[in-house]
C-alpha positions as YAML, in Angstrom:
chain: A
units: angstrom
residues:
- id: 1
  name: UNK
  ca: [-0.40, -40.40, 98.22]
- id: 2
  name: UNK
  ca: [1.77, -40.73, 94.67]
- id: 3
  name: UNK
  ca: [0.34, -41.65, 91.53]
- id: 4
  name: UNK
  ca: [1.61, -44.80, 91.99]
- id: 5
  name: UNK
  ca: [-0.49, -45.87, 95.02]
- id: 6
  name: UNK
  ca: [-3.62, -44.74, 93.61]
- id: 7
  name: UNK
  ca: [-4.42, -48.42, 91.60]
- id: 8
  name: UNK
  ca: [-7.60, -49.35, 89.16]
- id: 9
  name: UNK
  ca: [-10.42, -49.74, 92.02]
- id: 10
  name: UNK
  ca: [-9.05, -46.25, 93.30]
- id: 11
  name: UNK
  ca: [-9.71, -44.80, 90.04]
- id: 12
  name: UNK
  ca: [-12.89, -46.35, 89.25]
- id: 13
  name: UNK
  ca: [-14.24, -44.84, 92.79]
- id: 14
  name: UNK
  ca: [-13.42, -41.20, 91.63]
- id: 15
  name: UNK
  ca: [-14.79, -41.67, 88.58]
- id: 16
  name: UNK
  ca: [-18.16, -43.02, 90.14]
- id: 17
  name: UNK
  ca: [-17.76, -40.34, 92.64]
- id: 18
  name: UNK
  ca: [-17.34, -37.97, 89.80]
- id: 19
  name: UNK
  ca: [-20.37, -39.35, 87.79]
- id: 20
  name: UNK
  ca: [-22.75, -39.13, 90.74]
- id: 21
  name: UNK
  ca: [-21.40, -38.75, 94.22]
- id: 22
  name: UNK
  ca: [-24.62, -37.96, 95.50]
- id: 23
  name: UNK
  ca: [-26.89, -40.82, 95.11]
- id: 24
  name: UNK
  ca: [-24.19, -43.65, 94.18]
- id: 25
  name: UNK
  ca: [-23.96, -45.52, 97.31]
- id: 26
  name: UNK
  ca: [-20.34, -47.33, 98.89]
- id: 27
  name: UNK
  ca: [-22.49, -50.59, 97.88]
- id: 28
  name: UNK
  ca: [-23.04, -49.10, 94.41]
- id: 29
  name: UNK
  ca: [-19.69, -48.47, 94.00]
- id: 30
  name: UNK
  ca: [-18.60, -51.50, 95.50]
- id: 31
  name: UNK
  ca: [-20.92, -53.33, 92.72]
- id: 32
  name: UNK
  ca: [-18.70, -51.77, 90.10]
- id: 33
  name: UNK
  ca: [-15.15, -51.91, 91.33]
- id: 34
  name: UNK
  ca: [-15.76, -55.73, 92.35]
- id: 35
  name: UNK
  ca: [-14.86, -55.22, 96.04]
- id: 36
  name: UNK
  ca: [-16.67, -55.02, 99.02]
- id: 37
  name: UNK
  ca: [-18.52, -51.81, 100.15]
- id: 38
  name: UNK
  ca: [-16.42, -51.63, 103.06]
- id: 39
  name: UNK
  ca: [-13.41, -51.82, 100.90]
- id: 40
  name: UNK
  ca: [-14.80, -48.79, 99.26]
- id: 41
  name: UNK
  ca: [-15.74, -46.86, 102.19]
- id: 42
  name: UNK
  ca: [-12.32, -47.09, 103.48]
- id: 43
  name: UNK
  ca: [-10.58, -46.04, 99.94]
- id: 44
  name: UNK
  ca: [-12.96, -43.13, 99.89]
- id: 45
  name: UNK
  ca: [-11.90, -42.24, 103.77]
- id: 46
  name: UNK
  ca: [-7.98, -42.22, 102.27]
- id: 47
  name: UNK
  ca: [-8.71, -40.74, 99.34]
- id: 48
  name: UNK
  ca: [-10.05, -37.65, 101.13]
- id: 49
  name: UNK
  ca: [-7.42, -37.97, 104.22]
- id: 50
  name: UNK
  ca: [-4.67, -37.54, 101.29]
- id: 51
  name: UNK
  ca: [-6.54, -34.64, 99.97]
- id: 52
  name: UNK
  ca: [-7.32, -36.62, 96.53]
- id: 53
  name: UNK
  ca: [-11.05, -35.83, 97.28]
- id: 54
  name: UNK
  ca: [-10.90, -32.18, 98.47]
- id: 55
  name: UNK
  ca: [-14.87, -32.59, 98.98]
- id: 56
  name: UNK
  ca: [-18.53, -32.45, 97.54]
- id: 57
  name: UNK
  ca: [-20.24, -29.92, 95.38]
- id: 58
  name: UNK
  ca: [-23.26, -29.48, 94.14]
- id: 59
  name: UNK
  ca: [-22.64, -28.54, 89.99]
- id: 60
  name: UNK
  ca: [-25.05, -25.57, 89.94]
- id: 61
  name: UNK
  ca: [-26.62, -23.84, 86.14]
- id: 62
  name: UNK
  ca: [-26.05, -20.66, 87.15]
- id: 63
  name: UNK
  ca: [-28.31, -19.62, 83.85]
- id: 64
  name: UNK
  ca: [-31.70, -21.90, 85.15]
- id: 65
  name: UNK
  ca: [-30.72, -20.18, 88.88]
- id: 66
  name: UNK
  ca: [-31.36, -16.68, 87.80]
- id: 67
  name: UNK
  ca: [-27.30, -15.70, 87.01]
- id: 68
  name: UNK
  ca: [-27.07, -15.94, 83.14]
- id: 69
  name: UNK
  ca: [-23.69, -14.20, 82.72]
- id: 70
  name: UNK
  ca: [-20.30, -16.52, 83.21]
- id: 71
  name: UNK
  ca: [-17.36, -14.47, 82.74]
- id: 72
  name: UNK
  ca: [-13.86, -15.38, 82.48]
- id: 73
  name: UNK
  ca: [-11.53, -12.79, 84.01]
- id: 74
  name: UNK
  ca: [-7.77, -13.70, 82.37]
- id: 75
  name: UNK
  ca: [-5.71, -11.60, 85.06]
- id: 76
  name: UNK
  ca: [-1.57, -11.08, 85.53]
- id: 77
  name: UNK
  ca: [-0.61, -10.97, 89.01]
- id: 78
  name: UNK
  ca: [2.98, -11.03, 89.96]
- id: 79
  name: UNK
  ca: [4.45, -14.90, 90.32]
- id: 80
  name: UNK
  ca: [5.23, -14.36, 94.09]
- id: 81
  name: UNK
  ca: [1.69, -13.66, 94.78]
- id: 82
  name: UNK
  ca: [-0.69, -15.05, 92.55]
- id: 83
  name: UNK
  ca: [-1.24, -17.95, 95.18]
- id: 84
  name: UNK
  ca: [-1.57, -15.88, 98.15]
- id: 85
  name: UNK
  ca: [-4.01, -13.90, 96.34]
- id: 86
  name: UNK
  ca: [-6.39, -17.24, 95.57]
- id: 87
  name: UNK
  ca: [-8.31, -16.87, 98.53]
- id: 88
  name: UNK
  ca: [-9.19, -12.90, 98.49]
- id: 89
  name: UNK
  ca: [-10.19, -13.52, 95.01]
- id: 90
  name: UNK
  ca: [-12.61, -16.26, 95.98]
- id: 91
  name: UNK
  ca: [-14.10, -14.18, 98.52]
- id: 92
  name: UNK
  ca: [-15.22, -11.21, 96.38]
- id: 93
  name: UNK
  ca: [-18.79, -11.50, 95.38]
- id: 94
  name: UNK
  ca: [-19.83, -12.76, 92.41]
- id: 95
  name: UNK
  ca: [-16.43, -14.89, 92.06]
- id: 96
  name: UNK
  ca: [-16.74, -18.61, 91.93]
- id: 97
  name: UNK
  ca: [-13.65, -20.10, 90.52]
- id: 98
  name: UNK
  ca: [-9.93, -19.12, 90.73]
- id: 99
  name: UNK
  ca: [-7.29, -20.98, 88.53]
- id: 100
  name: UNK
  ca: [-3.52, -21.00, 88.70]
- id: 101
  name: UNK
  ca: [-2.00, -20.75, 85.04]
- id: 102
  name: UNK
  ca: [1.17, -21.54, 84.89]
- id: 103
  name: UNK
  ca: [2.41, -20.59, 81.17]
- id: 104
  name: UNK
  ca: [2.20, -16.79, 79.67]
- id: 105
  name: UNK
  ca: [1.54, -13.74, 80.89]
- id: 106
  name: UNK
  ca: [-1.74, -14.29, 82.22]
- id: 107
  name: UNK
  ca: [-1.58, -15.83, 85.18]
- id: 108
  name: UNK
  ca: [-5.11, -16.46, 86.96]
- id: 109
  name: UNK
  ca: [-8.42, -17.28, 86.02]
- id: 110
  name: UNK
  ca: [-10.96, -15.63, 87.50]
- id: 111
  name: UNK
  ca: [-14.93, -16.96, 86.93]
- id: 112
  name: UNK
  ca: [-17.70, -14.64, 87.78]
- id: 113
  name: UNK
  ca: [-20.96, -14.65, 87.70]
- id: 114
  name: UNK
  ca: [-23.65, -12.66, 87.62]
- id: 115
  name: UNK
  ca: [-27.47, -11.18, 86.71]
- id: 116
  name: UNK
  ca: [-26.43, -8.31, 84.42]
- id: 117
  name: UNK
  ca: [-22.93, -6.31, 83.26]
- id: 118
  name: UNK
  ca: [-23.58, -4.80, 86.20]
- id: 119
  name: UNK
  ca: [-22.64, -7.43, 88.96]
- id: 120
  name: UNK
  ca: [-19.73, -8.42, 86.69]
- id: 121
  name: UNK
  ca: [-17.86, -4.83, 86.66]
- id: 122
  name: UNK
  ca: [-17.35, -4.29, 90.57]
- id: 123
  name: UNK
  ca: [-15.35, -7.80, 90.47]
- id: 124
  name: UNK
  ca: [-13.16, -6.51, 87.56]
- id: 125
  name: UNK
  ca: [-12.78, -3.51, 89.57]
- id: 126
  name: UNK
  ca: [-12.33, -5.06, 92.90]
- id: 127
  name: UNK
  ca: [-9.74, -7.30, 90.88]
- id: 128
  name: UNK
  ca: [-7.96, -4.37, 89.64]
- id: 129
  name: UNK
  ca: [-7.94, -3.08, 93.49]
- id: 130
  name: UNK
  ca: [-6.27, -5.44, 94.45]
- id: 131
  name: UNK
  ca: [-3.12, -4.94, 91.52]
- id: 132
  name: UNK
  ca: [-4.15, -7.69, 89.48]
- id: 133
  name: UNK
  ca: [-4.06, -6.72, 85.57]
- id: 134
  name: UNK
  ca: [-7.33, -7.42, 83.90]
- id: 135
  name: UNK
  ca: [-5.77, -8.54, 80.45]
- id: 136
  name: UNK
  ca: [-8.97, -10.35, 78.82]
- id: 137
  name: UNK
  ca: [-12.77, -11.09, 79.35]
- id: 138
  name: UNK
  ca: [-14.09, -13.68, 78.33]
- id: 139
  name: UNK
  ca: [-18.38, -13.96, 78.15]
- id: 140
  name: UNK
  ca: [-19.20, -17.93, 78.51]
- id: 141
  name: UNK
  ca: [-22.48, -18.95, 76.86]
- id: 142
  name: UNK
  ca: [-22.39, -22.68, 78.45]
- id: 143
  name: UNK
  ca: [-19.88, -24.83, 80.72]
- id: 144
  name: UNK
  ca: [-20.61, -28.78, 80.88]
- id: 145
  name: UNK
  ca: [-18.00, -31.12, 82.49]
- id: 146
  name: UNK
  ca: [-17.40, -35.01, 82.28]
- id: 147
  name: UNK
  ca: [-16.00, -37.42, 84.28]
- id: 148
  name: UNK
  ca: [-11.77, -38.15, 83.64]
- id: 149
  name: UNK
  ca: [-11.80, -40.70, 81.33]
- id: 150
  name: UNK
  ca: [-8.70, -42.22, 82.81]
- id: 151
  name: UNK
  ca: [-10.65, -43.05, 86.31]
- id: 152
  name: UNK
  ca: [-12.72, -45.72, 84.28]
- id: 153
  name: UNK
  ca: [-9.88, -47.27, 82.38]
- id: 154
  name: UNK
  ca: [-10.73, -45.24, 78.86]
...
């Protein structure tokens, strides 16, 4: 799916999806966009066939759940393989977030979390294992996300 076939009611569904995809109902939805809720239940059924909605998370406060420390790993791993590495990355404990950077030097970021310094240094480690260059750390006191603005016509 192009940018081009993704039209207003498209983007007002991710954005309600993004707001609150777990109790917002099709028939909510459908409320909002003007359309039926079968209309929307089929858009959301594309949407995730065309990998637009790669699926459903719960947004977890790591702080309230007992894991106050968010680090930021900046890493360099050679272009060739900084994909392929994505998914060994993910799986080493503690990691919850990888990120393809695609300007400078730094080429991944890595987002750990953890109880204490403790739980944070064997991922560094276990990045630097693997031949990734730890080039930066980055201690995260809070991390809130919104909604894309563009979805609801802003």
């Amino acid at each position: 799916m192009s940018e081009e076939s993704i039209d207003d009611i498209d983007r007002a569904i991710l954005h309600a999806l993004q707001e609150d995809a777990r109790t917002l109902s099709s028939a909510d939805i459908a409320e909002r966009t003007g359309t039926s809720d079968s209309t929307v239940r089929k858009r959301i059924q594309h949407l995730e066939s065309e990998g637009i909605i790669k699926g459903y998370s719960a947004e977890v406060d790591y702080q309230q759940s007992g894991y106050p420390l968010r680090m930021l790993l900046y890493c360099t791993a050679s272009i060739p393989e900084r994909g392929d590495l994505v998914d060994d990355i993910l799986a080493i404990d503690g990691v919850v977030s990888v990120q393809e950077l695609v300007t400078g030097e730094q080429n991944l970021l890595v987002t750990a979390v953890g109880e204490n310094d403790g739980d944070i240094t064997p991922v560094a480690q276990k990045l630097l294992d693997m031949g990734l260059t730890v080039a930066d750390e980055v201690l995260v006191r809070s991390h809130e996300t919104t909604p894309f603005g563009e979805f609801n016509g802003e």
